[in-house]
C-alpha positions as CSV (number, residue, x, y, z in Angstrom):
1,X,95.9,142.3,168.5
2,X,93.6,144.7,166.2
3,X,91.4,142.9,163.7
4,X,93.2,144.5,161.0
5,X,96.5,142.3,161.7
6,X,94.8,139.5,162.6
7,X,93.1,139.9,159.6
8,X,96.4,140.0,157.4
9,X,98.1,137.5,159.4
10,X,95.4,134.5,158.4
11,X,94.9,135.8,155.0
12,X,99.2,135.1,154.5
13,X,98.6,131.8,156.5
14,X,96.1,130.9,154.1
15,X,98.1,131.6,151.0
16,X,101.1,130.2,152.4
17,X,98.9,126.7,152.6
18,X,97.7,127.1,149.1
19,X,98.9,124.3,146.9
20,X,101.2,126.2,144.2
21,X,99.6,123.4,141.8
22,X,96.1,125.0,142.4
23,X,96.8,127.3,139.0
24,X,97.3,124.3,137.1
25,X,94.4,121.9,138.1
26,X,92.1,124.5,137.1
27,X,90.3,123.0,134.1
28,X,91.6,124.9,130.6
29,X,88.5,125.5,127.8
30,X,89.2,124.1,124.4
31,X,87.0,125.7,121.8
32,X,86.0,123.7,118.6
33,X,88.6,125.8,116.2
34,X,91.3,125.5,119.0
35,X,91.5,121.5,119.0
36,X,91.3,121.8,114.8
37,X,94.4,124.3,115.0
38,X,96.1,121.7,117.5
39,X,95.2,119.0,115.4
40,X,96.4,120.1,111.9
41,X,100.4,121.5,113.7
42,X,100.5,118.5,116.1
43,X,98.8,115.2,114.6
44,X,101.5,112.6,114.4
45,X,99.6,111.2,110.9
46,X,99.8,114.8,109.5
47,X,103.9,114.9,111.0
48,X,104.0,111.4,108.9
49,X,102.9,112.9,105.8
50,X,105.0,115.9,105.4
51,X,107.7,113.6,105.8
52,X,106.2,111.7,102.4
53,X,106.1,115.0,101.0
54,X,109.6,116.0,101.6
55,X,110.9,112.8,100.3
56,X,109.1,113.7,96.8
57,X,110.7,117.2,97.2
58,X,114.3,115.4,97.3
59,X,113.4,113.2,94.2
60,X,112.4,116.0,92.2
61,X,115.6,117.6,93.4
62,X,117.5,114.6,92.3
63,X,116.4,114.4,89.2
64,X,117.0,117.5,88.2
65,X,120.8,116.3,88.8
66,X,120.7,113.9,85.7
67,X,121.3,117.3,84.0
68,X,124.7,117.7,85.4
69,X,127.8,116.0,84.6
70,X,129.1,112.5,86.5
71,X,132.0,112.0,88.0
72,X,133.7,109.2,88.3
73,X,137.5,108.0,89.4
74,X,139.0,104.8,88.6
75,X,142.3,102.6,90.3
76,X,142.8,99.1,88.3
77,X,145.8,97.3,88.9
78,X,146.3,94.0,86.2
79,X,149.8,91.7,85.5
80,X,149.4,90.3,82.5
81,X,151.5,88.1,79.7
82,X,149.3,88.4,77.0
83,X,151.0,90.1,74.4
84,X,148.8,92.9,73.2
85,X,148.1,94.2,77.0
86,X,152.2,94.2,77.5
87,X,152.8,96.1,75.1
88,X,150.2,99.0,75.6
89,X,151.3,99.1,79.4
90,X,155.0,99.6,78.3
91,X,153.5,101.8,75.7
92,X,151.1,103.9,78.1
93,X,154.0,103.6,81.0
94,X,156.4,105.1,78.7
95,X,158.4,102.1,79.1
96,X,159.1,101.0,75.2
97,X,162.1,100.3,74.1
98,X,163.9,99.2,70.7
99,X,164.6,95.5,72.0
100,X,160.9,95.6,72.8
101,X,160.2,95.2,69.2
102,X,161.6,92.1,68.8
103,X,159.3,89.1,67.6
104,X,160.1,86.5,70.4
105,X,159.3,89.6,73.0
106,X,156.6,90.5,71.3
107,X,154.9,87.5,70.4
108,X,155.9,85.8,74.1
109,X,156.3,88.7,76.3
110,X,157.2,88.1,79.9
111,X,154.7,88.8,82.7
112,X,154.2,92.7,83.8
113,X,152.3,95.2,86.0
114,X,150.4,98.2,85.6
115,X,148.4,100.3,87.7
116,X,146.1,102.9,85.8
117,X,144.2,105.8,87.4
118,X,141.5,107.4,86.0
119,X,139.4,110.0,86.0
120,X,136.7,110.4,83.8
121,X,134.1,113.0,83.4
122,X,130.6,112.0,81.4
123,X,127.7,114.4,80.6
124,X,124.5,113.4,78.9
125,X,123.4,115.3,75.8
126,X,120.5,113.2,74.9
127,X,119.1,109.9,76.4
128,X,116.1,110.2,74.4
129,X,114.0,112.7,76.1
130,X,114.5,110.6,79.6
131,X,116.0,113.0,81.9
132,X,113.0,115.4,80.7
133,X,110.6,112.9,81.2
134,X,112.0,111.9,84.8
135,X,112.0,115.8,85.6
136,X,108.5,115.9,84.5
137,X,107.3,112.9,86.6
138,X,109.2,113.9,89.7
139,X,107.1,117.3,89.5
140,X,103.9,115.7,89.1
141,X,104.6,112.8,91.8
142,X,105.4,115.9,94.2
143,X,102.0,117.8,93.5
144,X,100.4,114.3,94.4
145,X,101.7,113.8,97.3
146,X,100.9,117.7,98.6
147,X,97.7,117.0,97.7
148,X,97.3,113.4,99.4
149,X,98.5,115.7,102.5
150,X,95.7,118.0,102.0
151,X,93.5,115.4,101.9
152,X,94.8,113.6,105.1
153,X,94.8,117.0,106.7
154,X,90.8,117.2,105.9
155,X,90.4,113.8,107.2
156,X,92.3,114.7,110.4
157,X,90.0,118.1,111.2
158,X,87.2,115.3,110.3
159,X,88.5,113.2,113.0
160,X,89.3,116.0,115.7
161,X,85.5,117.3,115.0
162,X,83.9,114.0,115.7
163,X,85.9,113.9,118.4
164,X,84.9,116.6,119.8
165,X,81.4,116.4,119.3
166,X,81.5,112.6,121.4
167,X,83.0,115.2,124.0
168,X,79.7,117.3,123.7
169,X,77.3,114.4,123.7
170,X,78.7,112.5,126.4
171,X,79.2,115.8,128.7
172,X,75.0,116.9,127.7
173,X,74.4,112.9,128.4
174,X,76.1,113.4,132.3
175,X,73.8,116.9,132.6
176,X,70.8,115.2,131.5
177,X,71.6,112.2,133.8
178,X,72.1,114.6,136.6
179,X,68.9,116.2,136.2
180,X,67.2,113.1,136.3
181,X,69.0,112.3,139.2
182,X,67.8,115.6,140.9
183,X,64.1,114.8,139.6
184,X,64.1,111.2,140.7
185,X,64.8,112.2,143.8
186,X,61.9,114.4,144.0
187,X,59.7,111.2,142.9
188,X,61.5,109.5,145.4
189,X,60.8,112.2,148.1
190,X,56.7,112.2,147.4
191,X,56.7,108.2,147.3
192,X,58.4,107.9,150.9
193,X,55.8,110.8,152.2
194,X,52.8,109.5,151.0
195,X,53.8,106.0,151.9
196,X,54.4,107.3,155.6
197,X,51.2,108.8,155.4
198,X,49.7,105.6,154.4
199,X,48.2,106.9,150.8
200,X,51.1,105.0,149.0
201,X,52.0,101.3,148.6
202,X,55.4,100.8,149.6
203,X,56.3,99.3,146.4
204,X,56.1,102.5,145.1
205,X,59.0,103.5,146.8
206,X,61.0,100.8,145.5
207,X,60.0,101.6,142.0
208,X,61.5,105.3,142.6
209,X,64.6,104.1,144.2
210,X,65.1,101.6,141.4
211,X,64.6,104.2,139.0
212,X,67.2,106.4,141.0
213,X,69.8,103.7,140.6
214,X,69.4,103.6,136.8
215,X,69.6,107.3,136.5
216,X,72.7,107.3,138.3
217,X,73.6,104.2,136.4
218,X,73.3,106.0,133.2
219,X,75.7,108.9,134.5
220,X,78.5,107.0,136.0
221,X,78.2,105.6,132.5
222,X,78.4,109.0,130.7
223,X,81.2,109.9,133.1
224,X,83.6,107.1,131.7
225,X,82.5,108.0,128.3
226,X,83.2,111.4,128.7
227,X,86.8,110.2,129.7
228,X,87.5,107.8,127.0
229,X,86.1,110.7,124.4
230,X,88.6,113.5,125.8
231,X,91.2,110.7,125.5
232,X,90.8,110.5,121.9
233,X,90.8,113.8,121.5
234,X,94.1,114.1,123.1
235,X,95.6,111.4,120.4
236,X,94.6,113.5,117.9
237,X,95.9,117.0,119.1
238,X,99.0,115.2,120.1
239,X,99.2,117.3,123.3
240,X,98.3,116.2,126.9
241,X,95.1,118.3,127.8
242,X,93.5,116.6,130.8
243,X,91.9,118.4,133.1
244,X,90.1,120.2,130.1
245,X,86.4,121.3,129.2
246,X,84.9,122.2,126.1
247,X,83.2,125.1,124.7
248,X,79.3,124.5,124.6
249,X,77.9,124.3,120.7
250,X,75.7,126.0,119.0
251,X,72.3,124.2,118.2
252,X,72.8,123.6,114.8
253,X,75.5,125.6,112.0
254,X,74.0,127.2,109.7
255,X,74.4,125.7,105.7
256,X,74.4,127.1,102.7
257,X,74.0,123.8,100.8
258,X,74.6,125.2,97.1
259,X,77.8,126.4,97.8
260,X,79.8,123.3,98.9
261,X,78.3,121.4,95.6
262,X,79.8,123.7,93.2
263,X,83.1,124.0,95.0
264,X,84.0,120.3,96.0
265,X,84.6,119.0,92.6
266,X,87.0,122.4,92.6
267,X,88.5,121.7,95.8
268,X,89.3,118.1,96.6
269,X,92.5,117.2,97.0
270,X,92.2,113.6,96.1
271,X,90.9,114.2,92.7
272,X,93.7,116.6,92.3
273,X,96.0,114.1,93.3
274,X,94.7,111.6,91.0
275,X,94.6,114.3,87.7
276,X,98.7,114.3,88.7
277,X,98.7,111.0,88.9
278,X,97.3,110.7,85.3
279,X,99.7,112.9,84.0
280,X,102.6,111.3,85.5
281,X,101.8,108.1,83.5
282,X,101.9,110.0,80.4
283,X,105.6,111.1,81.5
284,X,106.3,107.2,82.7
285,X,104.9,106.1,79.6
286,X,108.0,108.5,78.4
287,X,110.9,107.3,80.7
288,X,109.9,103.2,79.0
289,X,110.2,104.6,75.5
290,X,113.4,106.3,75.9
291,X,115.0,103.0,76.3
292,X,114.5,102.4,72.6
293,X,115.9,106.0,71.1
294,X,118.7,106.7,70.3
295,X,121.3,108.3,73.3
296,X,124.0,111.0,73.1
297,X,126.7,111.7,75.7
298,X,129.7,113.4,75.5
299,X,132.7,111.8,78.1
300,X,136.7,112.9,79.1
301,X,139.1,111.1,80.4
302,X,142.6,111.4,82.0
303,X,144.8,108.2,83.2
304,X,148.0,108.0,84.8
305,X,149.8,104.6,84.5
306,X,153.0,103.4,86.6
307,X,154.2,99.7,87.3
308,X,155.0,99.6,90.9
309,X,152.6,101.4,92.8
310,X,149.1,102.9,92.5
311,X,148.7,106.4,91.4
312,X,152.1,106.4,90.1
313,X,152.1,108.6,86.4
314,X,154.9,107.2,84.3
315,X,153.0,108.1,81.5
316,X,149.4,109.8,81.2
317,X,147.4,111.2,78.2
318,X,143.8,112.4,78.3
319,X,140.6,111.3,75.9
320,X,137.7,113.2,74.6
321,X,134.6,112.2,72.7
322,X,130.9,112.0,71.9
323,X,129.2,108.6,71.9
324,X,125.9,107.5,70.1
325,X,124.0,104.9,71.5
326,X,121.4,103.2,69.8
327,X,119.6,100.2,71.8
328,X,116.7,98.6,70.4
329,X,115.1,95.5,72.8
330,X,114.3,92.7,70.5
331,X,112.0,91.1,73.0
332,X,109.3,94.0,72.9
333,X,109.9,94.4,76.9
334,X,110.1,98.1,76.4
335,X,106.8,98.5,74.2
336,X,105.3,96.3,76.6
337,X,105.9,98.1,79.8
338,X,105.0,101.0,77.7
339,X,101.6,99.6,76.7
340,X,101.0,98.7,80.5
341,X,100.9,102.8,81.5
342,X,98.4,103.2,79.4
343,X,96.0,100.8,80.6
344,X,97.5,101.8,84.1
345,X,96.4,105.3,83.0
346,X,92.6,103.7,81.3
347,X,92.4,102.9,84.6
348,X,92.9,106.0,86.6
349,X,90.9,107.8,84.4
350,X,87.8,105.5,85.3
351,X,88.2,105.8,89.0
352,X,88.5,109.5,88.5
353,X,85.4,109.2,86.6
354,X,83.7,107.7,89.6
355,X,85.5,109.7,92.1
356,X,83.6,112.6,90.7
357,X,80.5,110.9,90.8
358,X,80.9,109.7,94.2
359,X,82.2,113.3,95.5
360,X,78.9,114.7,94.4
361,X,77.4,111.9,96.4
362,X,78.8,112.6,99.2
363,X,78.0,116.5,99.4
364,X,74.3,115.4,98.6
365,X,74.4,112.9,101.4
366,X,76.1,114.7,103.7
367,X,72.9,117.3,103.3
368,X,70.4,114.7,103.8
369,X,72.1,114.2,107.0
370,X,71.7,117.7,107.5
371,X,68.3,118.0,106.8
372,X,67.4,115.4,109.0
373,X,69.4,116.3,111.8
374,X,67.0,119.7,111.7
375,X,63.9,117.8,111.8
376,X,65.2,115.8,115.2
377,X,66.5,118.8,116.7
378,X,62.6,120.7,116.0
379,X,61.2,116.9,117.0
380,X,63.1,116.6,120.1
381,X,62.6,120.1,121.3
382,X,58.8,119.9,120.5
383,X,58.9,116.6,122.8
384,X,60.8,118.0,125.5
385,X,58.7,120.8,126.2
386,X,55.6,118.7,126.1
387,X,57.2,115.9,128.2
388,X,58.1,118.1,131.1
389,X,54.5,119.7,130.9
390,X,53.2,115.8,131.4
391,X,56.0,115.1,134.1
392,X,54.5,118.2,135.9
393,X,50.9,117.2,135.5
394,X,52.2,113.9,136.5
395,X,53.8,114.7,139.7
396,X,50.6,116.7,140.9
397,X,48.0,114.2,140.3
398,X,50.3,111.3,141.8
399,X,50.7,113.6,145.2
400,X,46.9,114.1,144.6
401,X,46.8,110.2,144.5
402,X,45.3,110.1,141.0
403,X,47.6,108.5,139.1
404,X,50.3,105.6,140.0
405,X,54.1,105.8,140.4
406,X,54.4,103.5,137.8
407,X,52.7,106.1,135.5
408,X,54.5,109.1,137.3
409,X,57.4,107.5,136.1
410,X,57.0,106.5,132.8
411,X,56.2,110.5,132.2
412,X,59.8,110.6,133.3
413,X,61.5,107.9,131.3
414,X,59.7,110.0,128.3
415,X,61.2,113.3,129.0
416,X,64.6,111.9,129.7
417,X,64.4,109.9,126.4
418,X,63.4,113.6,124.8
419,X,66.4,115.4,126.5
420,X,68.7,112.9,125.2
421,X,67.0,112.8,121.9
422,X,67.4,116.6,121.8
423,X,71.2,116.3,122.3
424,X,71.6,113.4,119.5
425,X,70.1,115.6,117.5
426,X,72.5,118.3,118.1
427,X,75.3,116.4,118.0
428,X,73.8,115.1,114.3
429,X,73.5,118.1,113.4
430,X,76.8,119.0,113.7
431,X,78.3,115.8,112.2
432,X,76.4,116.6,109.2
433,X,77.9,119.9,108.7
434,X,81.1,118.0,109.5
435,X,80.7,115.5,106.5
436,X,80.1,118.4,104.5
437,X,82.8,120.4,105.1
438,X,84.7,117.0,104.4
439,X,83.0,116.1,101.1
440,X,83.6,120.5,99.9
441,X,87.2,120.3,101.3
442,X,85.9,123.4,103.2
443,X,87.7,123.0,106.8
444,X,89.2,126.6,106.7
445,X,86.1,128.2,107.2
446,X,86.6,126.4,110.8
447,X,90.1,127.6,111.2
């Protein structure tokens, strides 16, 4: 057989045996904008919420239906003796006759049957500026409740970024454990030569393999962080993502701080949907007092009466009119619900007060955090570099036997506390510019 078919007959072998799964356990990337855009179409919260919102669009719909006519159909069936009823049935049934006239009939009528259909047909002219009002409100209550989804959207994207950066710290926190590892065994590795050689106390050893078993300690640890932090992620995306990795992040986003203060108190929804919420009170305030105006509705009606069986017409006839309605509630409920939306509205106008302040609070703070989060990161890297320059000293003048093991590795303990410090700091860093783009409303700039 030539090596060219032997050659072509293992490579088919070899993809015949190749799991057709393979594709599929290899590990998908999920950038920082990809798991916001998967968070704001498939968070269950954010699913929950447009629901709210599409009820408020059916009540404003449904209000606007007070402007149309009503409808409404009627079957009543009565027997009766009582003289004035018997004789508008007969009368309405066209049942009346001469004899009926008579004053023993009249006055002591025998018992008779009617059944009356009805159709009647109302349509409100006036009712005091209420149907307006309700129109009004339905509007406003609509706006508030897109803008509460805003806001939950924000607070999702806040979520999903925190999320993701617990992904980041714990998947730095397994590479610095690892490289610990690596270097531990290297301490390790000296301490066991040396100790061979008789230049070493063997407790030396043992103080480099227990430090071996806390740096592994620390990744297995990091590991099942890592795990439980992709977890949450996947709550929040909604979507099944394991196996996945993430792309790595930048040191530290850059800021431009006086932009977000000047266009939070533009931009948050919750203020928003508190202004609408203020306004709405002044059309609620509206909807109470319209219980004490006057109220104007025009109404037509057609009946059909018959004696023996339901929408039988022995006689019909048809009615037309306007009707005034004037109610006036002697108990003052209606000036007193109407005096409790404006200190309902007193209210809202104080928290929006402080909502303001505390927005501006918020950007400031979420600065600060920023500011700080730049000092670590210098801080850490500063320490790092120096720490792995006194590891390396370290390492040589223990193998020179100058130093101890114990001293060897504390130098280590220092630069893994550095590294780790170095990715906290990151990870700050990036929180920071989270909880601003939170406090500024500013989470497109992500998408």
């Amino acid at each position: 057989m030539s090596p060219i078919i032997l050659f072509l007959f293992w490579f088919i072998l070899f993809s015949l045996q190749t799991p057709p799964s393979y594709s599929q356990t290899v590990a998908q990337t999920i950038s920082l904008k990809e798991a916001l855009r998967l968070a704001k179409e498939r968070n269950l919260e954010l699913k929950a919420q447009e629901r709210f919102v599409q009820a408020s669009q059916l009540e404003k719909e449904s209000a606007k239906g007070a402007y149309f006519p009503v409808f409404r159909f009627e079957e009543t069936y009565a027997k009766t003796d009582l003289p004035a009823n018997v004789f508008f049935y007969k009368l309405n049934q066209g049942k009346m006759e001469a004899k009926d006239f008579e004053v023993k009939r009249l006055n002591s009528p025998s018992s008779y049957e009617n059944f009356e259909t009805k159709f009647v047909l109302e349509l409100p002219i006036w009712l005091g500026g209420k149907i307006q009002a309700l129109n009004k409100l339905s509007e406003l209550r609509l706006l508030s409740t897109e803008s509460l989804k805003l806001r939950k959207t924000d607070e999702i994207l806040f979520e999903t970024y925190l999320a993701y950066l617990w992904i980041f710290l714990n998947k730095q926190a397994v590479k610095v454990a690892e490289t610990s590892i690596a270097e531990a065994e290297e301490h390790l590795r000296v301490a066991q030569a040396r100790f061979r050689a008789g230049l070493a106390l063997e407790a030396d050893v043992y103080r480099a393999e227990v430090y071996l078993a806390k740096a592994k300690e620390s990744r297995d640890v990091a590991i099942n962080n890592l795990n439980l932090a992709k977890r949450r992620l996947e709550v929040l995306v909604n979507t099944k993502l394991l196996p996945f990795d993430i792309e790595e992040l930048q040191a530290c986003p850059t800021v431009e701080e006086e932009k977000y203060l000047q266009i939070a108190l533009k931009k948050r929804p919750d203020l928003k949907a508190l202004d609408y919420e203020i306004k709405a009170l002044d059309e609620q305030r509206k909807v109470v007092l319209s219980e004490n105006l006057p109220q104007i509705s025009g109404f037509a009606e057609y009946s059909m009466n018959g004696r023996n069986y339901p929408f039988e017409n022995q006689g019909d006839g048809y009615t037309v009119g306007i009707k005034f309605v004037w109610r006036f509630d002697t108990g003052l409920t209606v000036l007193k619900k109407a005096s409790a939306t404006v200190e309902q509205k007193s209210a809202l106008l104080e928290r929006y007060k402080y909502l303001q302040d505390n927005i501006a609070l918020e950007v400031e703070s979420a600065i600060s955090d920023y500011r700080n989060a730049l000092t670590k990161l210098r801080s850490a890297e500063e320490r790092v570099k120096h720490a792995k320059e006194v590891v390396r000293v370290m390492q040589t003048r223990y193998s020179a036997g100058l130093v101890r093991m114990v001293d060897l590795l504390d130098s280590q303990t220092q630069l893994d506390l550095a590294r780790f410090e170095r990715i906290e700091a990151i990870k700050a860093c990036h929180e920071a510019f989270a909880k601003l783009l939170f406090a500024s409303s500013s989470f497109e700039e992500l998408l």
